[in-house]
N, C-alpha and C positions, 0 to 999 in steps of 0.2 A: 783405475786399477791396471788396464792394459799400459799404460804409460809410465806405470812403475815395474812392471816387468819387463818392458823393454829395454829400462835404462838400467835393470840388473842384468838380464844375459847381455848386454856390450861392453858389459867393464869398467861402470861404473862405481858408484857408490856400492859396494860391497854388501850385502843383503840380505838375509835369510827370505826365503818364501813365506815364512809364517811372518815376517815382519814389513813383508811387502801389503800380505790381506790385509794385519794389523793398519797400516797407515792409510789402505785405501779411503774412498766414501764410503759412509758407513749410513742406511735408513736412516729416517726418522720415523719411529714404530709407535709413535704418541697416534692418537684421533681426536681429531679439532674438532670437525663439522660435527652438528645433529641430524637428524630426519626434519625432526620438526613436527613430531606429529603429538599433541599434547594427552599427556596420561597421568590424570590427578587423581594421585588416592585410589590408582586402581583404574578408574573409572575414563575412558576410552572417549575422545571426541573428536570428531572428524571432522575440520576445521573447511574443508567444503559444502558440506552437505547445509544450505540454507533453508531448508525445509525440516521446521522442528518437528513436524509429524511424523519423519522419517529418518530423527538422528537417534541412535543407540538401541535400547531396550523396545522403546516404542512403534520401532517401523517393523518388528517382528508380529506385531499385532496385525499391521495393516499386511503386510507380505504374505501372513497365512489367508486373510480374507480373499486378497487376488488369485492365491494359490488352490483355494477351492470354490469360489463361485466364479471364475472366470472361462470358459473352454478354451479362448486361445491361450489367456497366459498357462494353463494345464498343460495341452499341447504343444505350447515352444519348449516348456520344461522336458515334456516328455521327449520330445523330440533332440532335445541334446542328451538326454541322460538314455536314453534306450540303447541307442549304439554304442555307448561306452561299455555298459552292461555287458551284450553281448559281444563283446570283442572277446576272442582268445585271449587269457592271461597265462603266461607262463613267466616261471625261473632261470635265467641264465647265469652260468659261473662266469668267471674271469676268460679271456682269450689267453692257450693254454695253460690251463689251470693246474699246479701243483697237485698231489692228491689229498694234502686238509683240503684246498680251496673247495676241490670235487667233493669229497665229503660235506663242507659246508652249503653246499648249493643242494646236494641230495636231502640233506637233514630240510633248509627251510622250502624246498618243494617240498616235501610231505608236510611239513607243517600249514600251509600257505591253502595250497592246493589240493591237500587230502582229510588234515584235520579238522580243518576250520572253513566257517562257509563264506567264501571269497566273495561271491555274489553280495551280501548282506554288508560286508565290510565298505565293497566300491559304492553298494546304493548309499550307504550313509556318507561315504565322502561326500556324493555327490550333492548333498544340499548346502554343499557351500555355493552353489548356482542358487538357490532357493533363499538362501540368508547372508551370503556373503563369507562364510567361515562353518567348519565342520568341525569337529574330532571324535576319536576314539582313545580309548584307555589300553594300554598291553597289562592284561591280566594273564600270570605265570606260575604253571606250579613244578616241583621236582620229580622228578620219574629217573630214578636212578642217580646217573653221573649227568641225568640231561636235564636243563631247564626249557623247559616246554612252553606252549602258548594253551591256555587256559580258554581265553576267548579273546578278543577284539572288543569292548564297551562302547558301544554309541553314547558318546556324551553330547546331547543334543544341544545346537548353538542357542537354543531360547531359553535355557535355564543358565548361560554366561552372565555374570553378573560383572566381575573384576578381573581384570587383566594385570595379576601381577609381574612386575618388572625389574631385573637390575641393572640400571643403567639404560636403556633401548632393548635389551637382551629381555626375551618371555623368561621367568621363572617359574609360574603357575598361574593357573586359571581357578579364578575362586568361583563357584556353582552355587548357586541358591534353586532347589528344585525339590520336590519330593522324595521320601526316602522315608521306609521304617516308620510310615505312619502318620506323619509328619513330615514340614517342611523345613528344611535346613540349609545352612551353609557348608561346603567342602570344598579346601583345595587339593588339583589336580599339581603335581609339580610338572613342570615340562621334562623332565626326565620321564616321565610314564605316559606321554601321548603322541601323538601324530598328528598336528594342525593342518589342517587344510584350507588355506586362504585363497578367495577370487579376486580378482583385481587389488594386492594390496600395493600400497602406494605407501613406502617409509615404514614406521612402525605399528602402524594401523593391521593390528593384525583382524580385525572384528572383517577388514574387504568390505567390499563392496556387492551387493546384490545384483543378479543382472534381471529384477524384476527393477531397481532402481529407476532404468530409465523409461519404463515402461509405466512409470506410474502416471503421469500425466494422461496419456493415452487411455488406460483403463479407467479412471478417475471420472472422463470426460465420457465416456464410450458408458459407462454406467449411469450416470445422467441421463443419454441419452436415449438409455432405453426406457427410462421410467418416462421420460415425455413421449416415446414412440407411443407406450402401453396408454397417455393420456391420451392420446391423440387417438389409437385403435377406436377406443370409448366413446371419445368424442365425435369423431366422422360417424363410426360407427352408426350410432342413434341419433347423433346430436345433441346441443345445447339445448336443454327444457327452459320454455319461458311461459309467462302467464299473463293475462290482460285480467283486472279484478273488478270487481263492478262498482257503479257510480256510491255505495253505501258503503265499501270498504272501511273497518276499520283501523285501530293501529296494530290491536291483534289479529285481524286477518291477515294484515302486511307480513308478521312474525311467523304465520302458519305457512301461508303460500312458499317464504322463502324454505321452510323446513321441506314442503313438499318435494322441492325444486331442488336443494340441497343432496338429499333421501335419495331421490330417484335415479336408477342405475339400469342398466340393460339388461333385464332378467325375463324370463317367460311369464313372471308372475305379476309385472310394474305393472302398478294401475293409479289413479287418479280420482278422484271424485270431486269434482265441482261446484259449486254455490249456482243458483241463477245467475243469469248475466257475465258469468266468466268464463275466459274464454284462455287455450293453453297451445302451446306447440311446442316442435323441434324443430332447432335452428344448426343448419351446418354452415362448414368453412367455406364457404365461397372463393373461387379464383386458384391461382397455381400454388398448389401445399408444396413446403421443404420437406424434401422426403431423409428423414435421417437414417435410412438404411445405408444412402451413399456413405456419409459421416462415419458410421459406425464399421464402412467395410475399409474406410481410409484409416483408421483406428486397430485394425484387428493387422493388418498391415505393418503397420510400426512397432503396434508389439512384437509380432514374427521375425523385425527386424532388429531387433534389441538381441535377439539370439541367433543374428546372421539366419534365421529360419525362413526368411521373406517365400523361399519358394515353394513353400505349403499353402503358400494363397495361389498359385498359379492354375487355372482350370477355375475359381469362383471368379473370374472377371472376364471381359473379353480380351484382355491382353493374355500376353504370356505365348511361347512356345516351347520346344521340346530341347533345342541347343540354350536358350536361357536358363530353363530348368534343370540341365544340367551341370550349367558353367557355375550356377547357383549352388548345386548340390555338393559337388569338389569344394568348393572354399569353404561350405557349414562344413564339411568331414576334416578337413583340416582343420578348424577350429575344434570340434570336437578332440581333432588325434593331439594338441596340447593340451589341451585338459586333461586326456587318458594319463600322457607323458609326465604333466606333474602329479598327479597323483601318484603313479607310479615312485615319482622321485620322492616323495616323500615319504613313503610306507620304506623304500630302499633306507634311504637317510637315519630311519627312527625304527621302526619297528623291526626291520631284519637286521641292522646293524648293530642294536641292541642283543639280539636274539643268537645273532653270530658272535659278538663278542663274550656272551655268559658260556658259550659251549666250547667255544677254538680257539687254542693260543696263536700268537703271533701273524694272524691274519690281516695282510693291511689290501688287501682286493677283494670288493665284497659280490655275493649272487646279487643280481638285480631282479625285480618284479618290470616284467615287459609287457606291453597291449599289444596285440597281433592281430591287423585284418581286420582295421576299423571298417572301412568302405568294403560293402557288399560284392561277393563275386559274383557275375552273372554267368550262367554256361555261355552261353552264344560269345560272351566274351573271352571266356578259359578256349574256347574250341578254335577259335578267331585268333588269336593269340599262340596258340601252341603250333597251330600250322603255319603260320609267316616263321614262326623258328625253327621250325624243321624244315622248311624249303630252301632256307639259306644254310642249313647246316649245326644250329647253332645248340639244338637241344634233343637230344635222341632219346626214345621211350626205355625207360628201362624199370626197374622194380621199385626204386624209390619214388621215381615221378606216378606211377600207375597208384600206389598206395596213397600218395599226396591227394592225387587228385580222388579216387575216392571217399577220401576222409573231409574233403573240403567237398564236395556233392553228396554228402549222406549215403554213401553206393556201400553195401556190404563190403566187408573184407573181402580182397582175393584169397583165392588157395593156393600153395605152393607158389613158384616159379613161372618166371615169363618162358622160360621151357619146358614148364609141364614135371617139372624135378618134385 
């Protein structure tokens, strides 16, 4: 295009401007490629996942078991979704914002952040870490000249049955769950949710679990505790055996094992004997595998599946206080993406939806922002404030003073830092 406008302002070929764009290169606006990600009939397959225990509907089975007998996998859980939680969430408008914009940012803060319970919205995004994919519904009703937000619907990922599609693009999500007494099917159109996906890869919108790779590890580690609990037993008391006497019959042989079988560590075991037979308990002799190690190398990788590794620091004899912190900074930034797309998507769907039923010609919308993922420590605000004031860089005045009480829990001040 540049080399058709040069050759018209020299004197060339005579031109109009609109017949110079006319003749430029012009796109090609077609799309070739697929993702690649296979969706029959709805029905969602993830064309890595080589473990049929843990492809589609079925590993939501196993995911809830890990999710409530396990403590570590509870704990990595907890341990990413807590700080997001308590992160300040607030509304910001457009950088200088028109006054619709400002009015639109004032309307969905109150919506957001006074009508509805924010808290309750981010916990339920947040088991797309739990199952790989979340949503909610924007339920709306009329109040005047405004169309309001009703509530936020948890539509939980384990009653996702079908993923309908046009083209690669979601259209709805078809539901098989309870309802009205009964169990039913309902589609969800994508016009009316907020999907929240973890690791999607193409059009795999169901993600990926970040208990996923932690299954092995708990799989293994749960074994391992039922042989620990044999083994308590076992050492414990020992193996029962019996010497039977020279008249043994074949039903003696059948009873003795029963005896032997029966017999468990209780205040009350007891025994009684025939003449001539004779009985004991036999332990493990020589160096036992203690699978405590096992299991603490286990709880570890789980922790590591959620960048959480330095929750084990202080149960080993490794670890220090500069690890555990270099540890701590990378989980927090992992966390502050996760805040961040959540954020973007509640922005994308649910406010932008919400802004365009109330305000015309709006094309800059408020955003939902996460504030203050990572913990302030005083000794750090105080440390921090004074290297900036000895160079000059930050002077005390009413809004810092208010800041920092509102971030230390310090009552309001009164009045003026003159006493006004």
């Amino acid at each position: 295009m540049i080399k058709h406008l040069i050759s018209w302002f020299r004197g060339g070929e005579k031109k109009t401007p609109q017949e110079v764009v006319e003749q430029a290169a012009q796109p090609d606006l077609s799309e070739y490629g697929t993702t690649g990600t296979p969706i029959l009939g709805g029905f969602l397959r993830d064309a890595g996942e080589y473990n049929a225990a843990l492809e589609g509907a079925a590993a939501f089975a196993v995911y809830e078991k890990m999710r409530r007998s396990d403590a570590q996998v509870a704990a990595t859980l907890l341990g990413m979704k807590l700080p997001i939680r308590a992160a300040d969430w607030t509304v910001v408008g457009p950088v200088n914002a028109t006054p619709v914009e400002k009015e639109a940012t004032q309307f969905i803060r109150q919506e957001l952040l006074e009508e509805i319970e924010l808290d309750a919205v981010i916990e339920n995004a947040l088991l797309m870490l739990d199952f790989g994919c979340a949503a909610h519904e924007d339920v709306w009703y009329v109040d005047g000249n405004r169309v309001r937000l009703k509530k936020l619907a948890p539509r939980l990922p384990t009653t996702f049955n079908r993923w309908i599609v046009e083209g690669e693009d979601l259209a709805a999500i078809e539901q098989y769950g309870y309802a009205g007494g009964t169990f039913k099917s309902v589609e969800v159109p994508a016009s009316k949710i907020a999907l929240f996906t973890f690791q999607q890869e193409g059009s795999n919108y169901a993600g990926r679990s970040v208990m996923r790779p932690m299954y092995q590890h708990w799989y293994i580690k749960s074994n391992l505790y039922k042989i620990d609990a044999i083994a308590c037993e076992r050492n414990g008391m020992g193996v029962p055996w019996a010497t039977m006497g020279e008249s043994a019959k074949t039903e003696d042989r059948k009873t003795a094992i029963e005896w032997l079988e029966k017999l468990s560590a209780h205040e009350k075991a007891a025994i009684l004997l025939p003449p001539g037979w004779t009985w004991g308990l036999k332990g493990v002799e020589g160096t036992l595998r203690d699978t405590k190690e096992s299991i603490a190398h286990h709880n570890v990788a789980i922790s590591m599946a959620g960048l959480a590794q330095f929750m084990m620091l202080g149960q080993s004899e490794s670890g220090n206080r500069a690890l555990g912190q270099t540890m701590g900074d990378f989980f927090y930034q992992s966390l502050e993406a996760t805040a961040k797309k959540i954020a973007r998507v509640l922005t994308l769907t649910t406010i932008k939806r919400l802004v365009d039923f109330n305000f015309a010609g709006i094309e800059r919308y408020p955003r939902l922002v996460p504030q203050q993922m990572l913990p302030i420590k005083f000794d750090t605000i105080v440390a921090a404030l004074k290297e900036l004031a000895n160079v000059g860089v930050i002077q005390p005045d009413d809004g810092l003073e208010d800041w920092l009480r509102q971030r230390l829990g310090m009552p309001a001040r009164k009045g003026t830092r003159n006493g006004a």
